[in-house]
C-alpha positions in Angstrom: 0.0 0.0 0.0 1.1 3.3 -0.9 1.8 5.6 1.7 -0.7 8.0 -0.3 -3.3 4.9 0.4 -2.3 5.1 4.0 -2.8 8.6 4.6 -6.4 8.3 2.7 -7.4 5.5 4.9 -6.1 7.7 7.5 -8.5 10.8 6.4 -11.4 8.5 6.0 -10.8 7.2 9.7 -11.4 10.7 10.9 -7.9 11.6 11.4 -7.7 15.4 10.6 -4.1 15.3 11.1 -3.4 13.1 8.0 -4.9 16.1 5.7 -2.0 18.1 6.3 0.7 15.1 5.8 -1.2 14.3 1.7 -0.6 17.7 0.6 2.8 17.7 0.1 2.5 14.0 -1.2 -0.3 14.9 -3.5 0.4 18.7 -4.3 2.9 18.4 -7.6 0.6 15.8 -9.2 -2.8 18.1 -8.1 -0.4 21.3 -9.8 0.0 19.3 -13.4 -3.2 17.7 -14.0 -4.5 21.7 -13.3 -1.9 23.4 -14.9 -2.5 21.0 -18.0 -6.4 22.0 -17.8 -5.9 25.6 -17.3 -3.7 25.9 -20.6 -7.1 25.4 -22.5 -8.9 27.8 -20.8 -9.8 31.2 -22.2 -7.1 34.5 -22.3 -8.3 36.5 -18.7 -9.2 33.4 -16.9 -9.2 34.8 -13.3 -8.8 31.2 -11.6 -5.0 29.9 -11.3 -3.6 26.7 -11.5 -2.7 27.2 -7.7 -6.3 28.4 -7.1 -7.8 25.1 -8.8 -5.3 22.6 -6.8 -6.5 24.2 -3.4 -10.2 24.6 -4.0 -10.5 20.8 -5.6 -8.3 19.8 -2.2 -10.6 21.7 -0.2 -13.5 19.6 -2.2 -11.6 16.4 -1.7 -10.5 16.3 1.9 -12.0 19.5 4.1 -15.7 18.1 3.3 -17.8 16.7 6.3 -18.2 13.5 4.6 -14.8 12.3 3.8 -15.6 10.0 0.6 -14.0 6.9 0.7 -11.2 6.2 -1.8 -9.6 2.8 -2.7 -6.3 4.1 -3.8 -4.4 6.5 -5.2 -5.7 6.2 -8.8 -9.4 6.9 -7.0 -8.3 10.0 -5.3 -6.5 11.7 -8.7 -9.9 10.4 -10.3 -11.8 12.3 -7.5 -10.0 15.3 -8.3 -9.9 15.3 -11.7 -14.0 15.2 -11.1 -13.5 18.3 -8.7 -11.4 20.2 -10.8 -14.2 19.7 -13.7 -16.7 21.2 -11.4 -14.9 23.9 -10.1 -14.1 25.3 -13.9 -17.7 24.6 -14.9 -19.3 26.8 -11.7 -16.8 29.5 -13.0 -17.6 29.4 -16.3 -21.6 29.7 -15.0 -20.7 32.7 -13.0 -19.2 34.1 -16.2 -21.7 33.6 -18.1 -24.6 35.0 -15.5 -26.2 38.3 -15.5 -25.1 39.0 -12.3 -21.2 38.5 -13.5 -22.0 40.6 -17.2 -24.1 38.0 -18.5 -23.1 37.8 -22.7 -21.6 41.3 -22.4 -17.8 41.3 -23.7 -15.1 41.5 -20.8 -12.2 44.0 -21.8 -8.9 43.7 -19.7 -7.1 46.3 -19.4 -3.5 46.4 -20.7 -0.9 48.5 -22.6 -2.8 46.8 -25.9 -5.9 47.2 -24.4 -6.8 43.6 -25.1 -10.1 42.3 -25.9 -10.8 38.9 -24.1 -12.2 35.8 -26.2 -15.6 34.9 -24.7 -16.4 31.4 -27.1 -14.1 28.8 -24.8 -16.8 29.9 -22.1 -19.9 28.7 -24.5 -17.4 25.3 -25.3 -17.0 24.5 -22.3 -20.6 24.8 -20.9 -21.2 22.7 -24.3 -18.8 20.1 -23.1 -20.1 20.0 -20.6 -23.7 19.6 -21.0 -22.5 16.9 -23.4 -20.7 14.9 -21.4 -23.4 15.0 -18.6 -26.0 14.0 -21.1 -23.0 10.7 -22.0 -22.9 9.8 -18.3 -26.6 9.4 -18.0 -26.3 6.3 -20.9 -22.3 5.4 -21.0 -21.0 6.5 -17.3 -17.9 5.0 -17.7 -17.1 6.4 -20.6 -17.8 9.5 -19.5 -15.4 9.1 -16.7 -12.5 8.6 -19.0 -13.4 12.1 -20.9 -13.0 13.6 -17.5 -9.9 11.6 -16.8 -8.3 12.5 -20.2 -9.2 15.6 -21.5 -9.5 17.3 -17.7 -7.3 15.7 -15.5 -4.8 15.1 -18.8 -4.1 11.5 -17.7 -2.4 9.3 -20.0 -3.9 6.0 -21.9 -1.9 3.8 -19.0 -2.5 6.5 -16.1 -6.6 5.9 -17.2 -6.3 2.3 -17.5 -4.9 1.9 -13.8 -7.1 4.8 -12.4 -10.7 2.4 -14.1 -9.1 -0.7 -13.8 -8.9 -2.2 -17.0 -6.5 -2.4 -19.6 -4.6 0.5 -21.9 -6.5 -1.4 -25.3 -9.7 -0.9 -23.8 -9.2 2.9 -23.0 -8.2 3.4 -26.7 -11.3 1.7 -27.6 -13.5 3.4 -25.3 -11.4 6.8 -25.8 -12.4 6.4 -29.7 -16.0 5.9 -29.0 -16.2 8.8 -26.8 -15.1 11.5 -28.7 -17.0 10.6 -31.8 -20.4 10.4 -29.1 -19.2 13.7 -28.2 -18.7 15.0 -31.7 -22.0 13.9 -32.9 -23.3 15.3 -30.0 -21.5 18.8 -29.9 -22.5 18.9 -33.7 -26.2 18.3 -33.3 -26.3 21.3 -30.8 -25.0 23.6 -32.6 -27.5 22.9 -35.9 -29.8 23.6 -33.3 
């Protein structure tokens, strides 16, 4: 057993101490999987990579109800998940009225930059997408969030689901042309 494993069977026994000892352990794994996700996010984006490790940690192990992970792979899983959620709600509070609603955000710089808005609409997109693939093909959807948000390899997929590398390229195949069709039909609509 890990001693990552031990400190989340630690957590899960109630031991509030044991937070503290994962985040170093955790902490440069957390910082690429978000720093990987935050490279696709739109110019302006006001949340860090930093900000995204701490708030999916905060998620993961400062909740009431500790969930209960099986190993490592679970945990990253987990926050791969959180880390979804989090850039979702921020792209919602974007998008709202009470942020600007569909008006254009300027910042302000020597050039006097005008910030791209669409990656907001793609990701809600994705989003509702990929909710609407869990409801029929939940583990499928899993790997999109393991892959494309959590950037996890083929092999770092197939440990974290528990089945082989040739059945994540399968699956990973069938996924993203479900998600094509699907992002397609919408925007005929």
């Amino acid at each position: 057993m890990s001693e990552v494993t031990q400190i989340l069977n630690q957590i899960q026994q109630g031991d509030v101490a044991a937070a503290a000892d994962l985040l170093p352990l955790v902490y440069a794994e957390l910082r690429r999987l978000a720093g990987h996700k935050m490279k696709s996010e739109a110019a302006g984006q006001t949340l860090q990579p930093t900000a995204l490790v701490h708030e999916a940690y905060v998620r993961l192990v400062g909740a009431e109800d500790v969930p209960q992970w099986d190993s490592r792979s679970h945990f990253f899983a987990a926050a791969a998940e959180a880390m979804r959620r989090i850039l979702i709600e921020n792209a919602r509070r974007r998008q709202s009225l009470k942020g600007g609603g569909g008006r254009e955000r300027f910042e302000v710089t020597e050039n006097d930059a005008i910030l791209d808005s669409g990656d907001v609409d793609e990701l809600l997109d994705l989003d509702a997408a990929l909710t609407k693939l869990a409801e029929c093909e939940p583990e499928m959807a899993k790997l999109v969030e393991l892959r494309y948000f959590a950037g996890l390899s083929v092999d770092e997929s197939a440990k974290a689901l528990g089945v082989s590398p040739r059945t994540i390229k399968r699956n990973w195949v069938f996924a993203r042309a479900w998600l094509g069709r699907e992002l397609n039909s919408e925007q005929e609509l």
